[in-house]
C-alpha positions in Angstrom: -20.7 6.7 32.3 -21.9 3.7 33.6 -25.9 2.6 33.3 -27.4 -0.7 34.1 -24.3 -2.5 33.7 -22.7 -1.1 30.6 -20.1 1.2 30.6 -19.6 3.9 27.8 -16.1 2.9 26.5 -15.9 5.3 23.5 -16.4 4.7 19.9 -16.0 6.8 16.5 -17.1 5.8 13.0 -17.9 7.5 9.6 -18.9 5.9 6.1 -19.1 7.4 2.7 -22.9 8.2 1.8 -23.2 4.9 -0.6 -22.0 5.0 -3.9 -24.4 4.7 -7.0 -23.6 3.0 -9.2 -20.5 1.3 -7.2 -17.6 2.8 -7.6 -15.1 0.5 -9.8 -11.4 0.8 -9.3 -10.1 -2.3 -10.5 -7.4 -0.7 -11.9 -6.1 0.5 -9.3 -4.3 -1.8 -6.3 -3.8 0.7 -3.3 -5.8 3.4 -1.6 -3.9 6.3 -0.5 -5.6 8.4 2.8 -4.0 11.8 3.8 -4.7 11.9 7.4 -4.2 13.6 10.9 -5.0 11.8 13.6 -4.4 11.2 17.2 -2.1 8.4 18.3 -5.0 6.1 18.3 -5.8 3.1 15.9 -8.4 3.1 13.8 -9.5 0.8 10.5 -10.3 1.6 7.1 -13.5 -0.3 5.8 -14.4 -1.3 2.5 -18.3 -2.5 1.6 -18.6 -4.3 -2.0 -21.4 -5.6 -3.5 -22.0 -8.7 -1.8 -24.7 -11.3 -1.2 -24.1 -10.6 2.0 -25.0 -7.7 3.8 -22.8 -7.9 6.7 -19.5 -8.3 4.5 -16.7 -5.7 5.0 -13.4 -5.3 4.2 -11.1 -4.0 6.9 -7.6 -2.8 7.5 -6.0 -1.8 10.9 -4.4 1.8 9.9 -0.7 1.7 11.9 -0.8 4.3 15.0 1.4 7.4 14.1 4.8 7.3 15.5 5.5 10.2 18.3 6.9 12.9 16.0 3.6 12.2 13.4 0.4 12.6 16.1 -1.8 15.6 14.5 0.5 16.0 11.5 -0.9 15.5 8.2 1.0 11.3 6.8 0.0 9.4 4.1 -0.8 5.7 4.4 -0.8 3.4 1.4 -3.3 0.6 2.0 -2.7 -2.2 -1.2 -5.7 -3.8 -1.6 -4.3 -7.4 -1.3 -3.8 -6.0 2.7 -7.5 -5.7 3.3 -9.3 -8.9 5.8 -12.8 -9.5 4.7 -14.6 -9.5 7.8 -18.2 -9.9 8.7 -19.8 -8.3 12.1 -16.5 -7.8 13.2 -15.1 -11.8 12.6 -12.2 -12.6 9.9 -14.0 -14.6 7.4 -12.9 -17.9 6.4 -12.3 -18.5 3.7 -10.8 -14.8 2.2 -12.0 -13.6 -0.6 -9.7 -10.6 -2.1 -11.2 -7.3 -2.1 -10.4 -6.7 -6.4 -11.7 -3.1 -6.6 -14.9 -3.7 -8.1 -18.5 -3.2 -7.1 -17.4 -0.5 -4.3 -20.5 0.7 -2.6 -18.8 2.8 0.6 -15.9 3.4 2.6 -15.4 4.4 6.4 -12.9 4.9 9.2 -14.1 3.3 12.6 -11.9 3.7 15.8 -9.6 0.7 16.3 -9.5 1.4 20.4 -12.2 1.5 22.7 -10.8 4.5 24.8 -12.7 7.1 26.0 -12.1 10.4 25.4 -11.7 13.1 22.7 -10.2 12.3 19.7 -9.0 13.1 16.6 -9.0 12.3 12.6 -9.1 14.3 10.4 -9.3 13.3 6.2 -8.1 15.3 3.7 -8.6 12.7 0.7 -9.2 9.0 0.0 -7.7 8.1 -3.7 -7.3 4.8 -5.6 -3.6 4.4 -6.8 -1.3 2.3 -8.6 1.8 1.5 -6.4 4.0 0.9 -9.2 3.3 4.7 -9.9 3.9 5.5 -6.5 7.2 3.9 -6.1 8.7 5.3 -9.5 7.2 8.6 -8.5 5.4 9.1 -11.4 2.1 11.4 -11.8 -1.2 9.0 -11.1 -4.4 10.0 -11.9 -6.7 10.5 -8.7 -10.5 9.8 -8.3 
């Protein structure tokens, strides 16, 4: 659709309602997301508590190989991973997002592509990796 010089090129987000009081999961150093998705890319957001509003926390969720598009895949995001970002820039300098003061968390679509698409959610959990990789049980928010 094209009106007075703009062009609709397709965009998807969702956020979290916002958490009160932030959520704290310092304890944790990964979010795990079950997902089913479309072989787009899209980014997982992270908004703490910041003196500034704009600040957000991004990371670029890898496109699902062939064989994965709409099958259910776990993705391990460690927080050290995250880019704090504001309106869309990298910051500089980084601060590390540490888990603490969390006040929401979204998906938005990484592509501007038109179209129908797909993602579906079936959780969004704070892990330990080391529990992860040893396979033991982890407790799950």
């Amino acid at each position: 659709m094209q009106d007075k010089g703009f062009v609709n090129i397709g965009y998807a987000a969702f956020k979290s309602v916002e958490i009160s009081p932030p959520l704290d999961v310092d304890v944790y150093d990964a979010f795990q997301l079950k997902i089913k998705t479309d072989d787009r890319l899209y980014v997982a957001q992270v908004k703490s508590d910041s003196p500034y509003e704009e600040d957000m926390y991004q990371y670029v969720i890898p496109a699902p190989k062939e064989s994965e598009v709409n099958e259910w895949r776990d993705i391990f995001i460690p927080f050290e991973e995250f880019v704090l970002t504001s309106r869309g820039q990298i910051e500089d300098p980084q601060v590390p997002y540490d888990g603490r003061n969390t006040l929401h968390m979204g998906i938005l679509s990484a592509q501007r592509k038109s179209g129908p698409f797909r993602f579906e959610i079936e959780f969004w959990r704070a892990v330990r990796m080391e529990f992860i990789q040893s396979k033991k049980r982890y407790t799950l928010l």
